[in-house]
PDB file of N, CA, C and O in Angstrom:
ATOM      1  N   UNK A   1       0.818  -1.194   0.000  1.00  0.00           N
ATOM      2  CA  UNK A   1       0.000   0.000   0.000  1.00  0.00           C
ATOM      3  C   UNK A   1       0.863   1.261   0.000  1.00  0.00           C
ATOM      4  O   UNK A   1       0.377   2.377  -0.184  1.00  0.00           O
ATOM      5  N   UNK A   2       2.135   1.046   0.209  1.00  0.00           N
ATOM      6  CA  UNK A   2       3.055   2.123  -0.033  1.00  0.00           C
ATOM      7  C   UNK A   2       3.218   2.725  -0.955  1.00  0.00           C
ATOM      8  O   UNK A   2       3.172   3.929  -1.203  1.00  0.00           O
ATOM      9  N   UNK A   3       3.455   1.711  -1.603  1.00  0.00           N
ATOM     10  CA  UNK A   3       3.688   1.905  -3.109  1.00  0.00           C
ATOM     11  C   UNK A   3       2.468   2.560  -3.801  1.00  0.00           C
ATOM     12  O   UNK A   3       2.548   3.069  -4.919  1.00  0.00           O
ATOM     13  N   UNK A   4       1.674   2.528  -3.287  1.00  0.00           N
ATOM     14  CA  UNK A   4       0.565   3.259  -4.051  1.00  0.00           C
ATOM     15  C   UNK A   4       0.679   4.916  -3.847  1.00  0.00           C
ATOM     16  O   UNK A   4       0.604   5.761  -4.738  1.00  0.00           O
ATOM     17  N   UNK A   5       0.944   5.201  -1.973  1.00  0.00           N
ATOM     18  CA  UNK A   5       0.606   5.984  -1.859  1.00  0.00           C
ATOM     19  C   UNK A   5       1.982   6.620  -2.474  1.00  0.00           C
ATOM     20  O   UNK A   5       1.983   7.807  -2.146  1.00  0.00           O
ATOM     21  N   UNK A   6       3.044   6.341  -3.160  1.00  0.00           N
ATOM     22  CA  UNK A   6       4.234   6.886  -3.843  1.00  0.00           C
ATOM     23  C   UNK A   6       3.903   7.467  -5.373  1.00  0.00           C
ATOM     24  O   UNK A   6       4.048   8.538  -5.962  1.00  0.00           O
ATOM     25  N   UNK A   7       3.454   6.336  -5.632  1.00  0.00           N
ATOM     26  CA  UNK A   7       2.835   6.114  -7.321  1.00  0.00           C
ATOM     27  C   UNK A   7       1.917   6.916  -7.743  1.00  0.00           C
ATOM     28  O   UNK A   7       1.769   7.282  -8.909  1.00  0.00           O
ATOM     29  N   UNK A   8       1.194   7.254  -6.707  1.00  0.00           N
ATOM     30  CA  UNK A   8      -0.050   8.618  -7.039  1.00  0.00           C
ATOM     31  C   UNK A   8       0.040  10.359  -7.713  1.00  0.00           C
ATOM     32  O   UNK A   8      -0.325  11.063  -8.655  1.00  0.00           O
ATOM     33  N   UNK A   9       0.940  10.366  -6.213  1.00  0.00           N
ATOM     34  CA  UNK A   9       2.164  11.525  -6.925  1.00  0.00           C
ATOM     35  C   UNK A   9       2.810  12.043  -7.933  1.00  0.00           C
ATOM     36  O   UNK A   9       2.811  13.057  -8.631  1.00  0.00           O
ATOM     37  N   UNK A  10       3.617  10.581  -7.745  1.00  0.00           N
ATOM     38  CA  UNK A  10       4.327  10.678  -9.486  1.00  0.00           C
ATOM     39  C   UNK A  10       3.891  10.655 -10.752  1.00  0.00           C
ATOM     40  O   UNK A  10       4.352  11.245 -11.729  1.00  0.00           O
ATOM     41  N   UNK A  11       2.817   9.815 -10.660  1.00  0.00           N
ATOM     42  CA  UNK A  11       1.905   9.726 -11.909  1.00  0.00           C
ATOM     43  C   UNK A  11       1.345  11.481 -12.529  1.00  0.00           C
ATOM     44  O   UNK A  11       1.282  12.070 -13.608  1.00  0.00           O
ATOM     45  N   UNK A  12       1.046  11.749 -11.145  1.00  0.00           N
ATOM     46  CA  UNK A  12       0.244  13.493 -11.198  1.00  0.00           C
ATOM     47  C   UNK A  12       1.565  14.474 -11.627  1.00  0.00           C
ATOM     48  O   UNK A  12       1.549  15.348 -12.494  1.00  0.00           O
ATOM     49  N   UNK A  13       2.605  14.117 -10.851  1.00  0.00           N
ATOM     50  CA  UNK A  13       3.922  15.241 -11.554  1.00  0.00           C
ATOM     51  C   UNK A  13       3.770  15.018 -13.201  1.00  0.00           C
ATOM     52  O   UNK A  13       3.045  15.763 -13.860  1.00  0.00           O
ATOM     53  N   UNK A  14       4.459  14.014 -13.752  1.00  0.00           N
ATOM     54  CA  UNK A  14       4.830  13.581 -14.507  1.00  0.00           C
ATOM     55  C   UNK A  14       2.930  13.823 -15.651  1.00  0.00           C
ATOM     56  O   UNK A  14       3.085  14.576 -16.612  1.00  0.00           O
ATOM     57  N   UNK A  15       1.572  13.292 -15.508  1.00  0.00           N
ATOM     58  CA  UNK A  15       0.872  13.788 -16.081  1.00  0.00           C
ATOM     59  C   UNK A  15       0.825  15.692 -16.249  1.00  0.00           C
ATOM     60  O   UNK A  15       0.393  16.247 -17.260  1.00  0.00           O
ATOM     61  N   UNK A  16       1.385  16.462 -14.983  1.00  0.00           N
ATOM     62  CA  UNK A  16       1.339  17.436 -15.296  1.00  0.00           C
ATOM     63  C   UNK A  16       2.337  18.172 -16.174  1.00  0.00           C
ATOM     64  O   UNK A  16       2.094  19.114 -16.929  1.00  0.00           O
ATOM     65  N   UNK A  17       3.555  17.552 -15.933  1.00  0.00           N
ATOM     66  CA  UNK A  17       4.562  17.917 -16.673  1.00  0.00           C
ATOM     67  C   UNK A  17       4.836  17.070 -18.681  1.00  0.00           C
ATOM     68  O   UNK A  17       5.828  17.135 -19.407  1.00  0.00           O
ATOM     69  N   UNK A  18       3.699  16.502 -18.882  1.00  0.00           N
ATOM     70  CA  UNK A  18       3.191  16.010 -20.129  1.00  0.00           C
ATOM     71  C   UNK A  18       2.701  17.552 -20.446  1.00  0.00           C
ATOM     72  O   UNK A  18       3.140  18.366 -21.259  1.00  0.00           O
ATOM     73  N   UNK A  19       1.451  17.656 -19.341  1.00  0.00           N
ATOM     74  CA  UNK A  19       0.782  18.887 -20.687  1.00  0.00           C
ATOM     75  C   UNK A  19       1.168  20.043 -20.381  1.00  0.00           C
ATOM     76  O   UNK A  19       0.701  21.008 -20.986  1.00  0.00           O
ATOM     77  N   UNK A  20       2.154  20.213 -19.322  1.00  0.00           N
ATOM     78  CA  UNK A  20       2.945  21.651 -19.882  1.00  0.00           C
ATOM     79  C   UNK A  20       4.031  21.848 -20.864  1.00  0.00           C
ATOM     80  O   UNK A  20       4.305  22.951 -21.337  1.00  0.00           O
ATOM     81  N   UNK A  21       4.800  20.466 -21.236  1.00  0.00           N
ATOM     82  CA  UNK A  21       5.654  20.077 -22.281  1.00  0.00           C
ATOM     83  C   UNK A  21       4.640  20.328 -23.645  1.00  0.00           C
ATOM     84  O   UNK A  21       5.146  20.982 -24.557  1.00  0.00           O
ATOM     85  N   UNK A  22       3.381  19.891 -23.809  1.00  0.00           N
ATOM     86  CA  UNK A  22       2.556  20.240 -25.177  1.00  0.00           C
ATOM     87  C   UNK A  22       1.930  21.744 -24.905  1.00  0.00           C
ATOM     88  O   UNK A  22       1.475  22.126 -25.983  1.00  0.00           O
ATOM     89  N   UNK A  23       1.812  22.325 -24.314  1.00  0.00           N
ATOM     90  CA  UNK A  23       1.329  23.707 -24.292  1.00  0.00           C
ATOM     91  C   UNK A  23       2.674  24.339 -24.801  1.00  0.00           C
ATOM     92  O   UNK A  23       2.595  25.042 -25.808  1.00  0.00           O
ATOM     93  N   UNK A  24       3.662  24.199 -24.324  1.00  0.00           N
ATOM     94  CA  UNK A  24       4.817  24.769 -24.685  1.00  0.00           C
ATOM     95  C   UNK A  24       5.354  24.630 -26.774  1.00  0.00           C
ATOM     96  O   UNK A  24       5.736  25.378 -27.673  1.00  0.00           O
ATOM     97  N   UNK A  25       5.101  23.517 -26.611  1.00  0.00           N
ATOM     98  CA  UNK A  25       5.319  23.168 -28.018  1.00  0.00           C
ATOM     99  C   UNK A  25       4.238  23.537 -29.184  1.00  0.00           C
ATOM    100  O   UNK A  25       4.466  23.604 -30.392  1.00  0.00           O
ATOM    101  N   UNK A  26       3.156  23.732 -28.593  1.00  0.00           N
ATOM    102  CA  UNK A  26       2.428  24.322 -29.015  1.00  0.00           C
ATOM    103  C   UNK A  26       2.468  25.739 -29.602  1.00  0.00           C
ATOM    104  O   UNK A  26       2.304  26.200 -30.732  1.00  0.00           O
ATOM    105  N   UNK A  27       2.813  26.359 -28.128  1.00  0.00           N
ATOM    106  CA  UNK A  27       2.878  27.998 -28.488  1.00  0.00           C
ATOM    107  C   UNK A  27       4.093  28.095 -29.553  1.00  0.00           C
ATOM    108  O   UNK A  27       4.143  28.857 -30.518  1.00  0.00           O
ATOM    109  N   UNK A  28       5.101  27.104 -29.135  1.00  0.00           N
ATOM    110  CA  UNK A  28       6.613  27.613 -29.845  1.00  0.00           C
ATOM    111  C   UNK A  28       6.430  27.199 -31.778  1.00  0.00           C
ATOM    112  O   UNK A  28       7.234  27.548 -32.642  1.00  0.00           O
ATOM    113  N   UNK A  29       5.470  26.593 -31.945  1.00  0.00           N
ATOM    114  CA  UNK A  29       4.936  26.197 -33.465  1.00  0.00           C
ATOM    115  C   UNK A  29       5.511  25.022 -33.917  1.00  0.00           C
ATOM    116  O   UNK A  29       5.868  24.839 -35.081  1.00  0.00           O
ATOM    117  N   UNK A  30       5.644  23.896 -32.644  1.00  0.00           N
ATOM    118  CA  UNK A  30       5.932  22.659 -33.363  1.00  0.00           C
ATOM    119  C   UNK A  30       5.186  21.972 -34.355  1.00  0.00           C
ATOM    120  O   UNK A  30       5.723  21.358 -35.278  1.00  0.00           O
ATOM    121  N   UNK A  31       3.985  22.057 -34.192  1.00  0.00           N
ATOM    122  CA  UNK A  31       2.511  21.300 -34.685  1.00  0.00           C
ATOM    123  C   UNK A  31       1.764  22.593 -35.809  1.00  0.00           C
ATOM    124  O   UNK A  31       0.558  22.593 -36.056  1.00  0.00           O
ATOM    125  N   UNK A  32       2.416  23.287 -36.196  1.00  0.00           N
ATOM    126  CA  UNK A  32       2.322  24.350 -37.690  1.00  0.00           C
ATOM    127  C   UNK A  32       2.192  23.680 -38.916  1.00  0.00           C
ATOM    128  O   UNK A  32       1.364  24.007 -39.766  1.00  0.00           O
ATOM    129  N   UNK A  33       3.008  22.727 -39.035  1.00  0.00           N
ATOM    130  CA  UNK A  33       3.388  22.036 -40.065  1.00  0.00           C
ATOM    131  C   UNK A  33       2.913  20.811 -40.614  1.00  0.00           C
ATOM    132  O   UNK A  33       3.902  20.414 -41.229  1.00  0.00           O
ATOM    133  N   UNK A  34       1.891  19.849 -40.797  1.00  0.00           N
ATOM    134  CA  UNK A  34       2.002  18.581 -40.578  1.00  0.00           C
ATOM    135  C   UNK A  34       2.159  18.038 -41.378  1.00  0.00           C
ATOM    136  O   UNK A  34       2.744  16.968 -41.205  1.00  0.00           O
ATOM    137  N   UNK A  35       1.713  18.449 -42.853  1.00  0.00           N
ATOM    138  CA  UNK A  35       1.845  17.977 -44.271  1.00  0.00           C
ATOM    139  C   UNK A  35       2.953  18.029 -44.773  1.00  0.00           C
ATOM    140  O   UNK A  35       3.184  17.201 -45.654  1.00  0.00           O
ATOM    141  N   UNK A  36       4.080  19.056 -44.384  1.00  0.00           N
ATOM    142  CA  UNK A  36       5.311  19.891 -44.857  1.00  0.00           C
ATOM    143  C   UNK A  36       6.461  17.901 -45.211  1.00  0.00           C
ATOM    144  O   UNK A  36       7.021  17.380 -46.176  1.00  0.00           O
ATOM    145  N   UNK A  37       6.269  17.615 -44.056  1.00  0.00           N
ATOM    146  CA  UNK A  37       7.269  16.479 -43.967  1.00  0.00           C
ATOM    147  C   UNK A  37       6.450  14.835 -44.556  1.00  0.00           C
ATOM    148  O   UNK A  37       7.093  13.845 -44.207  1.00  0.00           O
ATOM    149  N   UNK A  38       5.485  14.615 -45.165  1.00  0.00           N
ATOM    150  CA  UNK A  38       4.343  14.101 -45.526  1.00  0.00           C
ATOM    151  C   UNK A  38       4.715  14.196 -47.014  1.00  0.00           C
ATOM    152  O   UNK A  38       4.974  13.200 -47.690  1.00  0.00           O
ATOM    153  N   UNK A  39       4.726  15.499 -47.498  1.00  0.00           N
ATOM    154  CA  UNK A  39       4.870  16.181 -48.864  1.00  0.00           C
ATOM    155  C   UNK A  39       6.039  15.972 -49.090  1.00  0.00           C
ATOM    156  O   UNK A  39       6.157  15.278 -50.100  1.00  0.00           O
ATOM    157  N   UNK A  40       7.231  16.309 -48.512  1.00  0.00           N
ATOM    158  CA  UNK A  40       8.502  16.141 -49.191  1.00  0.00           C
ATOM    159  C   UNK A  40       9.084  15.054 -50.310  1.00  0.00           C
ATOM    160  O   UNK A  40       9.963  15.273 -51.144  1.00  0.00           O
ATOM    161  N   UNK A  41       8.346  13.822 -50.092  1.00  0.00           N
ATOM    162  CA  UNK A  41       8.497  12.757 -50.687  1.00  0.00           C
ATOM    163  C   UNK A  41       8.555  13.297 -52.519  1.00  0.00           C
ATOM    164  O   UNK A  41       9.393  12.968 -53.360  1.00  0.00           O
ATOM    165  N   UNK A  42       7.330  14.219 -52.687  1.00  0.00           N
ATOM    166  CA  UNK A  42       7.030  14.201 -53.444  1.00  0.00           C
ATOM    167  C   UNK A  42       8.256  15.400 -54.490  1.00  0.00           C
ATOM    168  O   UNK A  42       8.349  15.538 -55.710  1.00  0.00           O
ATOM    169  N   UNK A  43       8.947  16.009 -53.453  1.00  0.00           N
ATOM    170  CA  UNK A  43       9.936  16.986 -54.110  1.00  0.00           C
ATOM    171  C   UNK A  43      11.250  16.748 -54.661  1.00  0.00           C
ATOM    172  O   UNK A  43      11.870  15.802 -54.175  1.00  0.00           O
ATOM    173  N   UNK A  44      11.774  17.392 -55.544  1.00  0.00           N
ATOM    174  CA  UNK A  44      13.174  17.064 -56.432  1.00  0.00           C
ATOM    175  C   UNK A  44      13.971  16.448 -55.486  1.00  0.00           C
ATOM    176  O   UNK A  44      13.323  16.590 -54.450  1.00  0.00           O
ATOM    177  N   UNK A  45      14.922  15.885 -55.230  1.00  0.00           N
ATOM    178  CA  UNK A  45      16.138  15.758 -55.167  1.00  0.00           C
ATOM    179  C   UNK A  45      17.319  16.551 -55.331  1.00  0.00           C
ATOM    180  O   UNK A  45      17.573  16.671 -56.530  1.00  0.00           O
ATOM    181  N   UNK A  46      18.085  17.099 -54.640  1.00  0.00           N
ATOM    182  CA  UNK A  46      19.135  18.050 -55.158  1.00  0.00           C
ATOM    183  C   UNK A  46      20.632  17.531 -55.721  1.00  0.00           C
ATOM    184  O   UNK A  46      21.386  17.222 -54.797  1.00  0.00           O
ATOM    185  N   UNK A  47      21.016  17.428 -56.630  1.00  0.00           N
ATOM    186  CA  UNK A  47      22.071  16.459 -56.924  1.00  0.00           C
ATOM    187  C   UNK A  47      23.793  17.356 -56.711  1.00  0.00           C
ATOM    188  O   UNK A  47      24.055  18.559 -56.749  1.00  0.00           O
ATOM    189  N   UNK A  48      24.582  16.288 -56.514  1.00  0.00           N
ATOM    190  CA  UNK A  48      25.396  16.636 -55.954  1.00  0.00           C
ATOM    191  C   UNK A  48      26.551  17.963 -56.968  1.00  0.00           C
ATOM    192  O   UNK A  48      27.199  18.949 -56.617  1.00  0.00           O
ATOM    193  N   UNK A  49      26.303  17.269 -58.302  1.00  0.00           N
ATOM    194  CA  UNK A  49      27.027  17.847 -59.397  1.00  0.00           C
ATOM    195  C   UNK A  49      25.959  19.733 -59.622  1.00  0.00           C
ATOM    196  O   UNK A  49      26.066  20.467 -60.604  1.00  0.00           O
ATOM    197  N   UNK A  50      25.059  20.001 -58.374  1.00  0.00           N
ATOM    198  CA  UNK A  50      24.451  21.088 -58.455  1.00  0.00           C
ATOM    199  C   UNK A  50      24.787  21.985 -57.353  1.00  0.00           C
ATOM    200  O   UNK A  50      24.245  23.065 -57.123  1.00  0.00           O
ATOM    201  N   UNK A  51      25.710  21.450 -56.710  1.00  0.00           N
ATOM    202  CA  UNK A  51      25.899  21.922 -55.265  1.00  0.00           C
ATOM    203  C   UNK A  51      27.439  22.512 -55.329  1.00  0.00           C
ATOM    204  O   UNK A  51      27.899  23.454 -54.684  1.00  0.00           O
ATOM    205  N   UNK A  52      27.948  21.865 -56.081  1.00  0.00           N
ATOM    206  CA  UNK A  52      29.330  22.340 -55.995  1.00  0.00           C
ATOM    207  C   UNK A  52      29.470  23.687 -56.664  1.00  0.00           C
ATOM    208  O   UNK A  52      28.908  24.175 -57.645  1.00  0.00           O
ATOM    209  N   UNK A  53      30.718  24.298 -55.537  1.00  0.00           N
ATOM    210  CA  UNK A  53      31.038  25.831 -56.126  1.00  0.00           C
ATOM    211  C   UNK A  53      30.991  26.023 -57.570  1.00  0.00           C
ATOM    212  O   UNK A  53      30.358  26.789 -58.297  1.00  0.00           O
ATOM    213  N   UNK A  54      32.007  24.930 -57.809  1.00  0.00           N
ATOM    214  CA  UNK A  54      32.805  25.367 -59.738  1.00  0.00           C
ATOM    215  C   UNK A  54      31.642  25.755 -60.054  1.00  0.00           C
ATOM    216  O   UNK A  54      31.495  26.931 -60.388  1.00  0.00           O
ATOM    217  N   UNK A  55      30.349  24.720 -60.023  1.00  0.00           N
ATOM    218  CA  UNK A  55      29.203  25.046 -60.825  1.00  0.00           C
ATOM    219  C   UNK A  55      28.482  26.370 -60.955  1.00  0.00           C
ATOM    220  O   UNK A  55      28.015  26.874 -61.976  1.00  0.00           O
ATOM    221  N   UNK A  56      28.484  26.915 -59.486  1.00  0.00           N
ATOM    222  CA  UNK A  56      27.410  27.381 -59.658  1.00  0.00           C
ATOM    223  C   UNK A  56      28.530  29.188 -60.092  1.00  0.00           C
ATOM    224  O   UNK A  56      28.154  30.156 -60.754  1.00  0.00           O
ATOM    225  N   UNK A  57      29.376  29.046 -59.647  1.00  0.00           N
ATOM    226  CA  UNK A  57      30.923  30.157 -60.068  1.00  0.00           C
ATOM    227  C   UNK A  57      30.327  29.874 -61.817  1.00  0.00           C
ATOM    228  O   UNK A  57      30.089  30.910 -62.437  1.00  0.00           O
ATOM    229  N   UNK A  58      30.178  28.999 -62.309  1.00  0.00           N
ATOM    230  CA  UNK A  58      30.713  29.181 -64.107  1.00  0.00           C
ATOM    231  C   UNK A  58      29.007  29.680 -64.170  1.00  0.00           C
ATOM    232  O   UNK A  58      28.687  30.198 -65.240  1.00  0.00           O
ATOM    233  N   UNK A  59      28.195  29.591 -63.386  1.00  0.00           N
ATOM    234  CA  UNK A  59      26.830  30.177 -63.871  1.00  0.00           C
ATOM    235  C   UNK A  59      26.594  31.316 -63.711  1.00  0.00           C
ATOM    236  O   UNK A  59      25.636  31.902 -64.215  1.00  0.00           O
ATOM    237  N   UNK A  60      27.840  32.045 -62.628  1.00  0.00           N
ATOM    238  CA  UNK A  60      27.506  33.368 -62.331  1.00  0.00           C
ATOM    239  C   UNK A  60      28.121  33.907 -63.642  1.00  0.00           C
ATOM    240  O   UNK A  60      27.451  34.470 -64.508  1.00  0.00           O
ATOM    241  N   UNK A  61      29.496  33.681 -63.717  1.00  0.00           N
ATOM    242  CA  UNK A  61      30.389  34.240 -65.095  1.00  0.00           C
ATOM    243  C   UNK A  61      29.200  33.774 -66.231  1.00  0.00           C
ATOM    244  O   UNK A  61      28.717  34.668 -66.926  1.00  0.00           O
ATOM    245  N   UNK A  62      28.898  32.869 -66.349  1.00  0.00           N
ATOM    246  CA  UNK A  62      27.850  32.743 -67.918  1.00  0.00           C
ATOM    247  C   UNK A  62      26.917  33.974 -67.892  1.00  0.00           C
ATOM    248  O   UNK A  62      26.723  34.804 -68.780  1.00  0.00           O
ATOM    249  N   UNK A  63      26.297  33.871 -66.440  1.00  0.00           N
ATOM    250  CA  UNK A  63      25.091  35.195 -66.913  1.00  0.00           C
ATOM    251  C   UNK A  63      25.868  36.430 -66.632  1.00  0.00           C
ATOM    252  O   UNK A  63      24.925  37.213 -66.509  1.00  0.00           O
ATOM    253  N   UNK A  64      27.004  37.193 -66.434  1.00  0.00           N
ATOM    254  CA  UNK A  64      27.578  38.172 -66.739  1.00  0.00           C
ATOM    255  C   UNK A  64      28.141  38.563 -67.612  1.00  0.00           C
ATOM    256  O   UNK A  64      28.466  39.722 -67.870  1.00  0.00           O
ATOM    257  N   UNK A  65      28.379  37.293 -68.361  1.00  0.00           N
ATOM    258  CA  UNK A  65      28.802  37.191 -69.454  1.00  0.00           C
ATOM    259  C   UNK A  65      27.818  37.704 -70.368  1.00  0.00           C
ATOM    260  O   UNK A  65      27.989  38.842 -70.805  1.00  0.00           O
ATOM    261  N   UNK A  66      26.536  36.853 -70.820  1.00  0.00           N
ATOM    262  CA  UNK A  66      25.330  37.056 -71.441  1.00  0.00           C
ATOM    263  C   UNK A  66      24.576  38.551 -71.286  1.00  0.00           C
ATOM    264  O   UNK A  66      23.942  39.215 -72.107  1.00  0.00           O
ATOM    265  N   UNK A  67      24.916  38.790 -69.886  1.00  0.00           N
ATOM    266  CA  UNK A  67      24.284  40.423 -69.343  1.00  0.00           C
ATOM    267  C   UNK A  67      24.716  41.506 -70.351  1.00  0.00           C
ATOM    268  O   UNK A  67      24.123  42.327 -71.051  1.00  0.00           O
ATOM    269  N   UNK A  68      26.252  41.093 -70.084  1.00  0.00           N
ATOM    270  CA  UNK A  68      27.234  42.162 -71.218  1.00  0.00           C
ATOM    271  C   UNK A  68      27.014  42.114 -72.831  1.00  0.00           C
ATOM    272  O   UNK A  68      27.083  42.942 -73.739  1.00  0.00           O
ATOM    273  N   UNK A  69      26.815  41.196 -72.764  1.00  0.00           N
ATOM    274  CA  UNK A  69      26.783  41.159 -74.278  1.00  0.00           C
ATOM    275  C   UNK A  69      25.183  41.816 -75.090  1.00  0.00           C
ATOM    276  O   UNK A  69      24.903  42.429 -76.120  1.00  0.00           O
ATOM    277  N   UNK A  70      24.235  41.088 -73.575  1.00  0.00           N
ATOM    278  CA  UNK A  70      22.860  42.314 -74.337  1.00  0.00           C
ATOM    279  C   UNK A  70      23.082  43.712 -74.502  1.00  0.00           C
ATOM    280  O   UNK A  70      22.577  44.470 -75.331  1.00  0.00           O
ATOM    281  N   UNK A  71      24.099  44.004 -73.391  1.00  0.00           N
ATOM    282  CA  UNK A  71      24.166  45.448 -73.241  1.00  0.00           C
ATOM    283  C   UNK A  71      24.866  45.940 -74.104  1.00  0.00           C
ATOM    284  O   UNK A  71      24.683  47.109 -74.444  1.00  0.00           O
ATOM    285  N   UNK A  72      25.709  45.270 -74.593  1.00  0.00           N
ATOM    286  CA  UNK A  72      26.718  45.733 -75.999  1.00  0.00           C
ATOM    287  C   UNK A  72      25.960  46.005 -77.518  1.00  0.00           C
ATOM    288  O   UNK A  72      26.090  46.858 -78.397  1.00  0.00           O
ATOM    289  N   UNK A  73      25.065  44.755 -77.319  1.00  0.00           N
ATOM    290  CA  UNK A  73      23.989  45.145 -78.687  1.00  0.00           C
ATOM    291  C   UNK A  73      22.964  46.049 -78.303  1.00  0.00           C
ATOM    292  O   UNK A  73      22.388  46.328 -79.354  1.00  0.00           O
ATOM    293  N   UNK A  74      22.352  46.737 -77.242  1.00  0.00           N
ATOM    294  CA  UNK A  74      21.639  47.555 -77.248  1.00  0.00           C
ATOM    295  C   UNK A  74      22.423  48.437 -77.179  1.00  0.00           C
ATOM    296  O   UNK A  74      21.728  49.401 -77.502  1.00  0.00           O
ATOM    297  N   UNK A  75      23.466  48.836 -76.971  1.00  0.00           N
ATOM    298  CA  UNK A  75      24.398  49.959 -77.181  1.00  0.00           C
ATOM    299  C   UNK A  75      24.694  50.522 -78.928  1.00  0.00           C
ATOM    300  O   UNK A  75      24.538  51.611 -79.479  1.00  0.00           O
ATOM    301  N   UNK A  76      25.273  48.942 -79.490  1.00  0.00           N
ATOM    302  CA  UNK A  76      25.308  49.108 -80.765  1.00  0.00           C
ATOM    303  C   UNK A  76      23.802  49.326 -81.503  1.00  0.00           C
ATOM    304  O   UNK A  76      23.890  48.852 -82.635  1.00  0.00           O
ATOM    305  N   UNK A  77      22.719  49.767 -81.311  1.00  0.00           N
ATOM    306  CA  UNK A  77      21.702  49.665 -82.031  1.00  0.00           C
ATOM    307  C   UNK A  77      21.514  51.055 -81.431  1.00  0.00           C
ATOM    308  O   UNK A  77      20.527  51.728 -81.728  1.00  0.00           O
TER     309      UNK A  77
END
């Protein structure tokens, strides 16, 4: 019967400290989202040969490249 009257307690801390752990998570916007991670399945892939510097360096020079050159023919016209 000890054990009960121990177990009562704890049960009540521990139930109370459940729903102040979800009020908290609540306010902070854990549960905003639910589809977000559900949906992903359905999105691209990012591949690795898209991530690297060189790449995305020769795309900046290409379109500065291309920039200049409109600007050269609307100059010449």
């Amino acid at each position: 019967m000890d054990v009960v009257f121990g177990l009562i307690p704890l049960m009540l801390f521990f139930g109370f400290l459940v729903v102040v752990v979800f009020i908290w998570m609540a306010k902070t916007g854990h549960f905003d989202d639910l589809d977000g991670a559900a949906n992903s399945i359905f999105m691209d892939d990012e591949y690795e040969e898209d991530k690297s510097p060189l790449k995305s360096k020769e795309k900046e020079i290409n379109q500065e490249t291309s920039a200049k050159q409109s600007e050269k023919q609307t100059k010449d016209n």
